[in-house]
C-alpha positions as CSV (number, residue, x, y, z in Angstrom):
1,X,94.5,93.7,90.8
2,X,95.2,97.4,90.5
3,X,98.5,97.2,89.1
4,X,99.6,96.3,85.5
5,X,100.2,92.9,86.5
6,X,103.8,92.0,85.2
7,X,104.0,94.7,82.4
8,X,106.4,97.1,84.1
9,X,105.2,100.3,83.9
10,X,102.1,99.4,82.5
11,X,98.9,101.9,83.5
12,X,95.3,101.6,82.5
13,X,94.4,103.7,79.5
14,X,92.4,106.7,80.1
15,X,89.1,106.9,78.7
16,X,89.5,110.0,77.3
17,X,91.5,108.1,74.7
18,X,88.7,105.8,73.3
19,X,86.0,108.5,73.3
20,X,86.8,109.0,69.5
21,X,85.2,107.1,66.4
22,X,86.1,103.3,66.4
23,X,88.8,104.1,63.3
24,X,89.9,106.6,64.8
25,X,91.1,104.5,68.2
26,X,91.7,101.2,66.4
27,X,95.0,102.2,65.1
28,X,96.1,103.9,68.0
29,X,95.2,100.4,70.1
30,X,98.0,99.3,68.7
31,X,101.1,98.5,70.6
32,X,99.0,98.7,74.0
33,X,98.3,95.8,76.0
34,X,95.5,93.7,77.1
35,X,95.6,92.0,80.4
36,X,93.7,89.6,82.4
37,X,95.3,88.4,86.1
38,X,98.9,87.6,85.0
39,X,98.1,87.2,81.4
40,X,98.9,89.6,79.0
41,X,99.7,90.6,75.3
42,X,100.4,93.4,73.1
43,X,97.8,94.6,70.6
44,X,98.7,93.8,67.1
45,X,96.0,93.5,64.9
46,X,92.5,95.3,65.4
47,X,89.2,96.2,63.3
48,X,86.8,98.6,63.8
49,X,83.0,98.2,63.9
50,X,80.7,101.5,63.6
51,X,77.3,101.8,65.2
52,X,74.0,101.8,63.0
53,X,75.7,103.1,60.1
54,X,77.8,100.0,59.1
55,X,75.8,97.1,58.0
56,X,78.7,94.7,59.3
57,X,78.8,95.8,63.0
58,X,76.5,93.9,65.7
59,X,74.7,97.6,66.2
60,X,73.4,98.2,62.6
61,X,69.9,96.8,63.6
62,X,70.2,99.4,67.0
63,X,70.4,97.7,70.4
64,X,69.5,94.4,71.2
65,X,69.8,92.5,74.5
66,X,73.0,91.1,72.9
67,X,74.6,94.4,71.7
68,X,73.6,96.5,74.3
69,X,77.2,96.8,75.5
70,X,78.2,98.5,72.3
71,X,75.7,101.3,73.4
72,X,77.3,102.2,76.9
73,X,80.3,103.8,77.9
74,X,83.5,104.1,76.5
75,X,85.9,101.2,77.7
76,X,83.6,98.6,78.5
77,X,84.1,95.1,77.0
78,X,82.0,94.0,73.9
79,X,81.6,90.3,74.4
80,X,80.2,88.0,71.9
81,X,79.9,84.3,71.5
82,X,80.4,83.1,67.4
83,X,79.5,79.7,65.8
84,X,78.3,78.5,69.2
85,X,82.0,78.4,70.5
86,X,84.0,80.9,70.4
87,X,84.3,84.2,72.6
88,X,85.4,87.3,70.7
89,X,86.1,90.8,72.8
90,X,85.2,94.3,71.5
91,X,86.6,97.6,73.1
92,X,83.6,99.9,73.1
93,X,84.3,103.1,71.5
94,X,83.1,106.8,70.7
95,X,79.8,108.5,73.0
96,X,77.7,106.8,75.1
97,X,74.8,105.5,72.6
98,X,76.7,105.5,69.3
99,X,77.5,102.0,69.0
100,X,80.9,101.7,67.6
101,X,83.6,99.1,69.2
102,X,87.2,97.5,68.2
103,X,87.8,94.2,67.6
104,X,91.0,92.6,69.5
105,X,92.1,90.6,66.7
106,X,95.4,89.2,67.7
107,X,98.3,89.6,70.7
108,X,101.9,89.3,70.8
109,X,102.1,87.4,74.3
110,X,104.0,88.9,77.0
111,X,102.7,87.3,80.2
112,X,101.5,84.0,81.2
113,X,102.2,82.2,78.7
114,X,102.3,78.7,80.6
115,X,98.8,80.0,81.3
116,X,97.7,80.6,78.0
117,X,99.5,76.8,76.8
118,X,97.3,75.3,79.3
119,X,94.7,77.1,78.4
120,X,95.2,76.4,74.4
121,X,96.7,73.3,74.1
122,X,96.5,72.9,70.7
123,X,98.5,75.7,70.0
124,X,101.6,74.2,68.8
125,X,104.1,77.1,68.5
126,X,103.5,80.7,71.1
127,X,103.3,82.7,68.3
128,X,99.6,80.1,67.6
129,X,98.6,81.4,71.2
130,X,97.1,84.5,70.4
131,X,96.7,85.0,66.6
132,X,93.2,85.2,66.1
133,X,90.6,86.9,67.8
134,X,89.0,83.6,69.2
135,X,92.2,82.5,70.3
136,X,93.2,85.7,72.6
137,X,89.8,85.3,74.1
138,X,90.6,82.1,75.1
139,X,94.5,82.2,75.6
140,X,93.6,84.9,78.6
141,X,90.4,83.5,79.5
142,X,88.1,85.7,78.1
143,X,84.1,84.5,78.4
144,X,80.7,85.9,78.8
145,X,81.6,86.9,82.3
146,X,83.1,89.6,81.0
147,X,80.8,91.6,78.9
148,X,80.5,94.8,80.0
149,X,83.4,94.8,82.1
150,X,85.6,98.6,82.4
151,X,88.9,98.1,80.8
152,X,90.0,101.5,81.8
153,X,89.2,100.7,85.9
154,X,92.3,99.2,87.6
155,X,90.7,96.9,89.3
156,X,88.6,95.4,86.2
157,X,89.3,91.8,85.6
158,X,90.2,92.9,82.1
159,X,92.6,95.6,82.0
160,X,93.8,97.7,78.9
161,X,97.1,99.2,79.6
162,X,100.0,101.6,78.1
163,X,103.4,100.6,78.8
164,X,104.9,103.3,76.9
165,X,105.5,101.0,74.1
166,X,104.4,101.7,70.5
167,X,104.7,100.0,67.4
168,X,108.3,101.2,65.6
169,X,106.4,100.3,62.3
170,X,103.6,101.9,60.5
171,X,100.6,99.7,60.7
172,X,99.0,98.6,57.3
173,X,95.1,99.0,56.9
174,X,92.8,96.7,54.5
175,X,89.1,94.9,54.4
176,X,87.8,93.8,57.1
177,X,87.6,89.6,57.6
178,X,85.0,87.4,57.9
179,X,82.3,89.7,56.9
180,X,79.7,89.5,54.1
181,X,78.7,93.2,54.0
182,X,81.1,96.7,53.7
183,X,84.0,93.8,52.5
184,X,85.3,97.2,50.8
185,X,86.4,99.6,54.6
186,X,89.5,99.6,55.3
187,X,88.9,99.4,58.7
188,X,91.3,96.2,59.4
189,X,94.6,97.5,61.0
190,X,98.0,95.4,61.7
191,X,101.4,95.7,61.8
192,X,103.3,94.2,59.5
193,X,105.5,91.2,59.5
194,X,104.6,90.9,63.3
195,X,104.2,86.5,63.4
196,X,101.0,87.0,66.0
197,X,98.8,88.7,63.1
198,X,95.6,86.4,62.5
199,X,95.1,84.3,59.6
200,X,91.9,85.7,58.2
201,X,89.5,82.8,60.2
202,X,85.8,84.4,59.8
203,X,84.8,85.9,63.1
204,X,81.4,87.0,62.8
C-alpha cells in the first residue's frame, strides 16, 4: 500500500529526517503517524535509546543476533519481544552502525479502530487501545515479522508518515520507564495532557 492509507495527506517520512541522534529525532516523532494496512495513530509519547554508550539500550553490549537491526539503516523497525509476550517497536535512528533507535511508546488512534478493538479486546475505553508501547504493537498488529522492515518505503507494511500535523503543545521530557540503568536521561518525551500517554508499565 503506497499511499498513506486513510491519513489524508499523509506521506512517508524521509529518511533524511531520522539520520540524526535518537534524542534528537524522538521529539520531533512526535505528532507523526504510524501506520500498518488501514491502522493508524499519531505518535505521542516516545524514548530514545543510544547505541553502545547507554547501558539501558539493547546495543550497549554491541550487536547481537537480536539487536542487529539497531545497527542498520536509518528507518528500519527495531522489533523486540519482552517478558515472553509482548512485541515492542523501535524506529532505528542516526548512521548506519551506531546503534541508537526510538521507542513508540504510545498512539492517539486515528484508523482502524474496530481493528485494533478486535485486536485488543480487553481494552475497555479507545483511549486503552494504544497507551503503551506493548499495546500499539498489538493494536496495529505489530510482531516479529516485522523487524527490520523500512518505515520510510511506501510500500513497507509499516509505514511512518507526516500528515502535516504537529503537536500545538510543547512536549515534556523526563526518565526514561522501565529501566534499571541511566534512570536519570531525560530521554522520555510526551505531550502533555494527551489521554493516550502510557502508564509507566516496564518495557524492557
Amino acid at each position: 500500500m503506497s499511499s498513506g492509507s486513510s491519513i489524508p495527506g499523509a506521506r512517508p517520512v524521509g529518511r533524511d529526517h531520522l539520520m540524526a541522534s535518537p534524542v534528537e529525532v524522538a521529539p520531533a516523532l512526535l505528532g507523526l503517524v504510524l501506520a500498518v494496512g488501514g491502522r493508524a495513530g499519531r505518535i505521542v509519547e516516545v524514548e530514545a535509546y543510544l547505541g553502545v554508550e547507554d547501558p539501558a539500550s539493547h546495543a550497549h553490549r554491541g550487536p547481537t543476533a537480536r539487536n542487529a537491526t539497531m545497527f542498520g539503516t536509518a528507518g528500519l523497525l527495531y522489533v523486540y519481544f519482552v517478558y515472553g509476550m509482548h512485541w515492542c517497536a523501535n524506529v532505528v535512528t542516526g548512521p548506519e552502525g551506531e546503534g541508537g533507535a526510538v521507542l513508540v511508546r504510545a498512539l492517539s488512534p486515528m484508523a482502524g479502530l474496530d481493528e485494533m478493538r478486535t485486536a485488543r479486546p480487553r481494552a475497555r475505553r479507545d483511549r486503552d487501545l494504544c497507551n503503551g508501547p506493548a499495546k500499539l504493537a498489538q493494536a496495529l498488529g505489530i510482531d516479529g515479522t516485522h523487524n527490520g522492515v523500512d518505515v520510510c518505503d511506501p510500500d513497507s507494511p509499516v509505514r511512518l508518515l507526516d500528515d502535516g500535523g504537529r503537536p500545538t503543545v510543547e512536549p515534556v521530557s523526563g526518565p526514561r520507564i522501565g529501566i534499571s540503568r541511566a534512570v536519570d536521561a531525560p530521554w522520555r518525551w510526551y505531550l502533555p495532557d494527551d489521554p493516550h500517554v502510557s502508564k509507566g508499565l516496564p518495557t524492557r
